[in-house]
Residue, then its C-alpha position, 0 to 999 in steps of 0.5 A: x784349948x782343951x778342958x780340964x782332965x783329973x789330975x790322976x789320969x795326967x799323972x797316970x799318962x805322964x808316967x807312962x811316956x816318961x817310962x817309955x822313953x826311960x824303957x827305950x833308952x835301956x833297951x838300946x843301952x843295956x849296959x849304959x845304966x851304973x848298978x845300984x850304989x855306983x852313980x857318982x857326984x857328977x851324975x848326981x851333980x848334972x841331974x841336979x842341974x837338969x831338974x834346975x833348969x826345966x824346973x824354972x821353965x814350967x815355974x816362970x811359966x806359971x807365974x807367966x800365966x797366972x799374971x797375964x789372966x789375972x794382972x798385974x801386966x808388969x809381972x807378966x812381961x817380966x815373967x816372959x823375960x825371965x822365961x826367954x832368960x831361961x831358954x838361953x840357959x837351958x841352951x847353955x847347958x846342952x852346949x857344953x855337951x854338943x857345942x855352940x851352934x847346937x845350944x843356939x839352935x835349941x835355944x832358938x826353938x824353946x823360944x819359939x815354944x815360949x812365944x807360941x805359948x804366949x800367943x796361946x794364952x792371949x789367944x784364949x783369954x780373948x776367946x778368939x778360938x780360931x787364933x787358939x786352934x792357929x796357934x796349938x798347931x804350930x805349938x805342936x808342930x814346935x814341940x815335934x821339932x824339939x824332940x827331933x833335935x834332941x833325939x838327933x843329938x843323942x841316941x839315947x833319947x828316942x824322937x816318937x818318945x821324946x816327941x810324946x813326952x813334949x806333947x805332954x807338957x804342951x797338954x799339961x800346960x794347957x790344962x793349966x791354962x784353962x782351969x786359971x782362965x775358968x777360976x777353977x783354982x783347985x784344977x789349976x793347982x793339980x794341972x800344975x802339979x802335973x806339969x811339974x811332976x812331968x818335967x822332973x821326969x822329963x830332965x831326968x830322962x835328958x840327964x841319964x841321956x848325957x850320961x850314957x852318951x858321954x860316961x867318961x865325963x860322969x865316972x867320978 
């Protein structure tokens, strides 16, 4: 897994996809974005929603990491469970908007990303780095997939920034994960507050998404 980097060079490089993604969508949508003083409750209302969501997901993820390196073992299998339970509702979410079979489909690859991750942390507290690297490439190759999806779904969210953006978390969270397995607890305190300052971005960018791909949904 990688080392650790300074907190300010992972803020600087999440700031800058997230305002890539957010640059790409105005630029396809020059009208889409509601003048200053008009966004209405249930704009207010899905980003809120959105922030919910993957706020548990980066949450339930550290408290994964943190029981699985350091113990108890029975809080690390709960935490997974309540990780695979926030999957589920993350895919409930978007199938309000693209239906059924699309909220099963993402659900059905963020639980691929949480079980990679799993493998991941396992992989890393038993040094066996050969199962590191195995499993980093098919996190990847998870994460290209989910920005694929997501980007297919609404045009809004373009797949290179998407794509980008979840490589971020991947790294984000991999800086995590090393400074808690170095007890390097002043690191691992700053990679997590990148990581959730990145997917507060990140929910705001999937939000505005919705919005201005389904306006008459959000126009009061």
């Amino acid at each position: 897994m990688r080392t650790i980097q300074a907190k300010p060079l992972m803020m600087l490089a999440a700031v800058i996809l997230l305002g890539g993604l957010q640059r790409a969508e105005a630029a396809q949508h020059p009208q889409a974005r509601s003048a200053p003083g008009t966004v209405t409750p249930s704009q207010v209302a899905l980003r809120e929603a959105m922030r919910k969501l993957w706020s548990d997901h980066v949450f339930w993820t550290r408290e994964y990491v943190v029981a699985a390196i350091d113990g108890p073992e029975g809080v690390a299998q709960a935490a997974a469970g309540r990780l695979m339970k926030n999957q589920e509702d993350i895919g409930n979410a978007v199938a309000a908007y693209y239906g059924t079979s699309a909220g099963n489909q993402l659900t059905s690859l963020l639980k691929e990303h949480i079980q990679i991750a799993v493998e991941l942390v396992g992989a890393a507290k038993a040094a066996d780095q050969a199962k590191v690297q195995q499993a980093s490439a098919r996190w990847t190759q998870n994460a290209d997939a989910i920005a694929a999806f997501l980007s297919q779904a609404n045009p809004n969210w373009p797949r290179q920034a998407l794509a980008d953006a979840m490589r971020m978390h991947l790294d984000t969270t991999t800086q995590e994960v090393t400074a808690r397995l170095h007890k390097d607890y002043a690191a691992d305190v700053a990679a997590f507050d990148a990581v959730y300052q990145h997917i507060l971005h990140m929910s705001d960018v999937l939000a505005d998404g919705i919005v201005r791909q389904f306006p008459d949904r959000f126009a009061s």
